[in-house]
N, C-alpha and C positions, 0 to 999 in steps of 0.2 A: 436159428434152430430153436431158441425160448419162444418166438413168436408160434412156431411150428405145435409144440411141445405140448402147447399150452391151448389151442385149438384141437388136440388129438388124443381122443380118447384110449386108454391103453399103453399110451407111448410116454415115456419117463427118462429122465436123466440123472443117475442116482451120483453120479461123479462131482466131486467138489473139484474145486480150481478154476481157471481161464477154458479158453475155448478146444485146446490141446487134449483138455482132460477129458472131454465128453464122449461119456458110455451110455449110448441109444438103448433103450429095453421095450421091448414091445410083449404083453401079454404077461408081465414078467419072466420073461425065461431069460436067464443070462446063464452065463459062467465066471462072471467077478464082476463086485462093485469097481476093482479097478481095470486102467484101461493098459496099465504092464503085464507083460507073459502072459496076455489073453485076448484070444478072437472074440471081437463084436458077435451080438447074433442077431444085427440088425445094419443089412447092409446100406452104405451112405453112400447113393450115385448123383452124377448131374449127366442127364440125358444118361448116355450105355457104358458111361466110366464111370468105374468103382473107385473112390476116392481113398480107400483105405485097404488095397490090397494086403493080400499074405494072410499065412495063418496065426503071427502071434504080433503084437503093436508094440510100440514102445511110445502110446499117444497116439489124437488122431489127427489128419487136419484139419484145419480150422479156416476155412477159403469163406474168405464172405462174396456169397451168390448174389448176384446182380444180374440185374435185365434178365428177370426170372421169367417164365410164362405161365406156371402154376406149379403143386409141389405135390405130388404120391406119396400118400399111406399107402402101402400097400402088406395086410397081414399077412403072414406068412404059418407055414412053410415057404420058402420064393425058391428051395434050390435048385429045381430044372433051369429054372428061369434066369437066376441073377449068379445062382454058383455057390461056393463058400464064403459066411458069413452073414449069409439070410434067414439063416434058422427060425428067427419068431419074425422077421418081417424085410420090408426095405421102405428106404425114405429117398425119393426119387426127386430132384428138381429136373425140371423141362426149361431147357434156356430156350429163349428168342431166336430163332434162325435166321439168316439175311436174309432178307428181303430182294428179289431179284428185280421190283421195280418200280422201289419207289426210294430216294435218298431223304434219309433223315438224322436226327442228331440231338442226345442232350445230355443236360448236366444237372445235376445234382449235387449241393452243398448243404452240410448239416453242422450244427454248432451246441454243446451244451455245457455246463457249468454243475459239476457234484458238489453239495457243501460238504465242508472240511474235505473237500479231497481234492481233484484237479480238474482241467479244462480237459472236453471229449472236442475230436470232430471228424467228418469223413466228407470228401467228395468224390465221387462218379459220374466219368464221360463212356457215353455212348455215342457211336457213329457207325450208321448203313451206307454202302455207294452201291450200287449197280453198275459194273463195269463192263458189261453188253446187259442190256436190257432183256429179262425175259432168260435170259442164259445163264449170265455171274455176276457174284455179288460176295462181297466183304462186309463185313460187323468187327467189331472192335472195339472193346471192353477196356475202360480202365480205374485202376480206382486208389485212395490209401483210405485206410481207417484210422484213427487213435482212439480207445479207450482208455480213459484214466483211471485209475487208481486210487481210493479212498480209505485202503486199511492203513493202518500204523503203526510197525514195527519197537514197540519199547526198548525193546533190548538192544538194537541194533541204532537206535534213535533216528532210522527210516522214515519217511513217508511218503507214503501213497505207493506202496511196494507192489500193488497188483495191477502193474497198467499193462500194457500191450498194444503194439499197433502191427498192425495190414496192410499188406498192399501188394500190385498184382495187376495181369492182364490177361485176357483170352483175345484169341483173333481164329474168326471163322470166315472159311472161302468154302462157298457154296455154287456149284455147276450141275446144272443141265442138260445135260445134250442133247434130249431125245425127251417128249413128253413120260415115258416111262421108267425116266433113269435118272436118279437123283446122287450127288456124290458129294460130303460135306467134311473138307478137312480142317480140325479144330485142333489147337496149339495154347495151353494154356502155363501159366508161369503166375504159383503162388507163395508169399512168402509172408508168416508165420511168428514174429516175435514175442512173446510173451516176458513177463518178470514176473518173478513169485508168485508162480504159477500154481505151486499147490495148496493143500489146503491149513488154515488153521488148527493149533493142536492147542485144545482147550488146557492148557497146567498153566498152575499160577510159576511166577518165574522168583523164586528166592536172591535177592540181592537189587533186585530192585524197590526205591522206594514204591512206596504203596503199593506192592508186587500185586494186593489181591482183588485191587483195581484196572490194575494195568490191562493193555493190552496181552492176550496170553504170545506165547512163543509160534511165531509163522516162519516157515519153510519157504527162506527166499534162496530163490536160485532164478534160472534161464529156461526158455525152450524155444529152440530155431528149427522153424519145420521148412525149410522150402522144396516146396514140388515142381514137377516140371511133367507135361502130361501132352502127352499127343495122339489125337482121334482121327482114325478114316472113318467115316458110314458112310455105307453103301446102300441104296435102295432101290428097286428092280419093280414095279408095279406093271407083268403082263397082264391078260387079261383072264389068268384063270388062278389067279393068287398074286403073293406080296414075298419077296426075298430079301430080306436084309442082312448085310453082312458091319461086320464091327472089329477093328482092329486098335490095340491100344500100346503104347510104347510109355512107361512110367517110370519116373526117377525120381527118386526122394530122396534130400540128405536131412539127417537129424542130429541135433545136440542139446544136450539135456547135462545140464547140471544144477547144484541142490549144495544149500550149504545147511548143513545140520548141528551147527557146532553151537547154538542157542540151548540145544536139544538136552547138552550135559548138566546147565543149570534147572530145565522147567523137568528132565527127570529126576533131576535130587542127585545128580553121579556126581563123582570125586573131577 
């Protein structure tokens, strides 16, 4: 989404924290820097599912897209089109659809190293079959991420509090039956860990040596997003137009916790 962010003119991310915490703006028009008791106004899909349904968030999720085929800006107003939560725009990835006739397959491994913080890494398999040629076809996504973590906790004598890892699959069955009728059912299963996930609060912390050196007082807690998300599309190409139909089945469970108890010394309370 930084790589996104940062090639798109307009489009901003004013939210501090891990990937949970990100609040899309587009044109500037929001209704909160944060991403609690408040709708996006920039909807986040991959292909015709909206990744962060409903009207109010508690966080968003944070699915790392793979075997992407390109990514939409698309400004808005979008609400004919995408519904609520398009208000100033939508950010649209376009996955990779099977391929009905050709078998393929790969992998991707990544490795990095933060100073003074920890080891990152991520790998990604991909795999196409064709299971009638020309008619069906499966893809199949899989992946973990680890980001590590580089801040450092004083108070708490933590470190590297802000890591986070990913991981996750989609699996798409793609059919045929008729040159004019295309039918793509996608099942995807994303899960979401985060650690001290939110942001730094700049107060110096009294009772620490060298408190006005120190690292200031950071909000460690948790956040477990895992999704669970399931697509029909449907597509109908007669020959005097195009009908698409799109059905989505979504389940999200969330846990969110936050230890604030740093919070009494870096505000000066009893």
């Amino acid at each position: 989404v930084n790589d996104v962010i940062a090639n798109s003119p307009g489009l901003a991310n004013p939210a501090q924290g891990l990937g949970t915490n990100t609040n899309l703006i587009m044109r500037g028009v929001a209704t909160s820097a944060s991403t609690s008791n408040s709708q996006s106004t920039v909807s986040f899909m991959l292909d015709d599912i909206d990744l962060n349904p409903g009207t109010t968030t508690f966080g968003n999720a944070n699915p790392k897209l793979r075997d992407v085929q390109q990514v939409e800006i698309l400004r808005g107003p979008q609400g004919t089109l995408f519904g609520a939560g398009s208000l100033s725009g939508v950010v649209r990835y376009i996955s990779n659809k099977p391929d009905l006739d050709k078998f393929s397959g790969s992998v991707e491994v990544t490795g990095s190293s933060t100073d003074h913080g920890g080891n990152s890494g991520d790998v990604t398999g991909v795999l196409n079959a064709p299971l009638i040629e020309g008619k069906l076809a499966a893809r199949l996504v899989a992946y973990y991420d680890k980001d590590a973590g580089w801040v450092d906790d004083a108070g708490r004598g933590l470190s590297n509090v802000n890591y986070a890892h990913n991981y996750g699959a989609r699996f798409s069955l793609s059919a045929k039956p008729t040159d004019d009728l295309s039918v793509i059912l996608t099942a995807i299963d994303d899960r979401s860990h985060e650690f001290g996930s939110s942001a730094t609060y700049y107060f110096p912390q009294p009772g620490i040596p060298d408190y006005k050196t120190q690292q200031p007082f950071y909000d460690v807690g948790t956040a477990v997003f895992d999704s669970h998300i399931y697509n029909l599309l449907t597509t109908w190409t007669p020959t005097w137009g195009t009908l698409t139909s799109t059905t989505n089945y979504f389940d999200r469970f969330v846990d969110i916790t936050a230890d604030f108890g740093a919070a009494v010394a870096a505000f000066g309370l009893p």
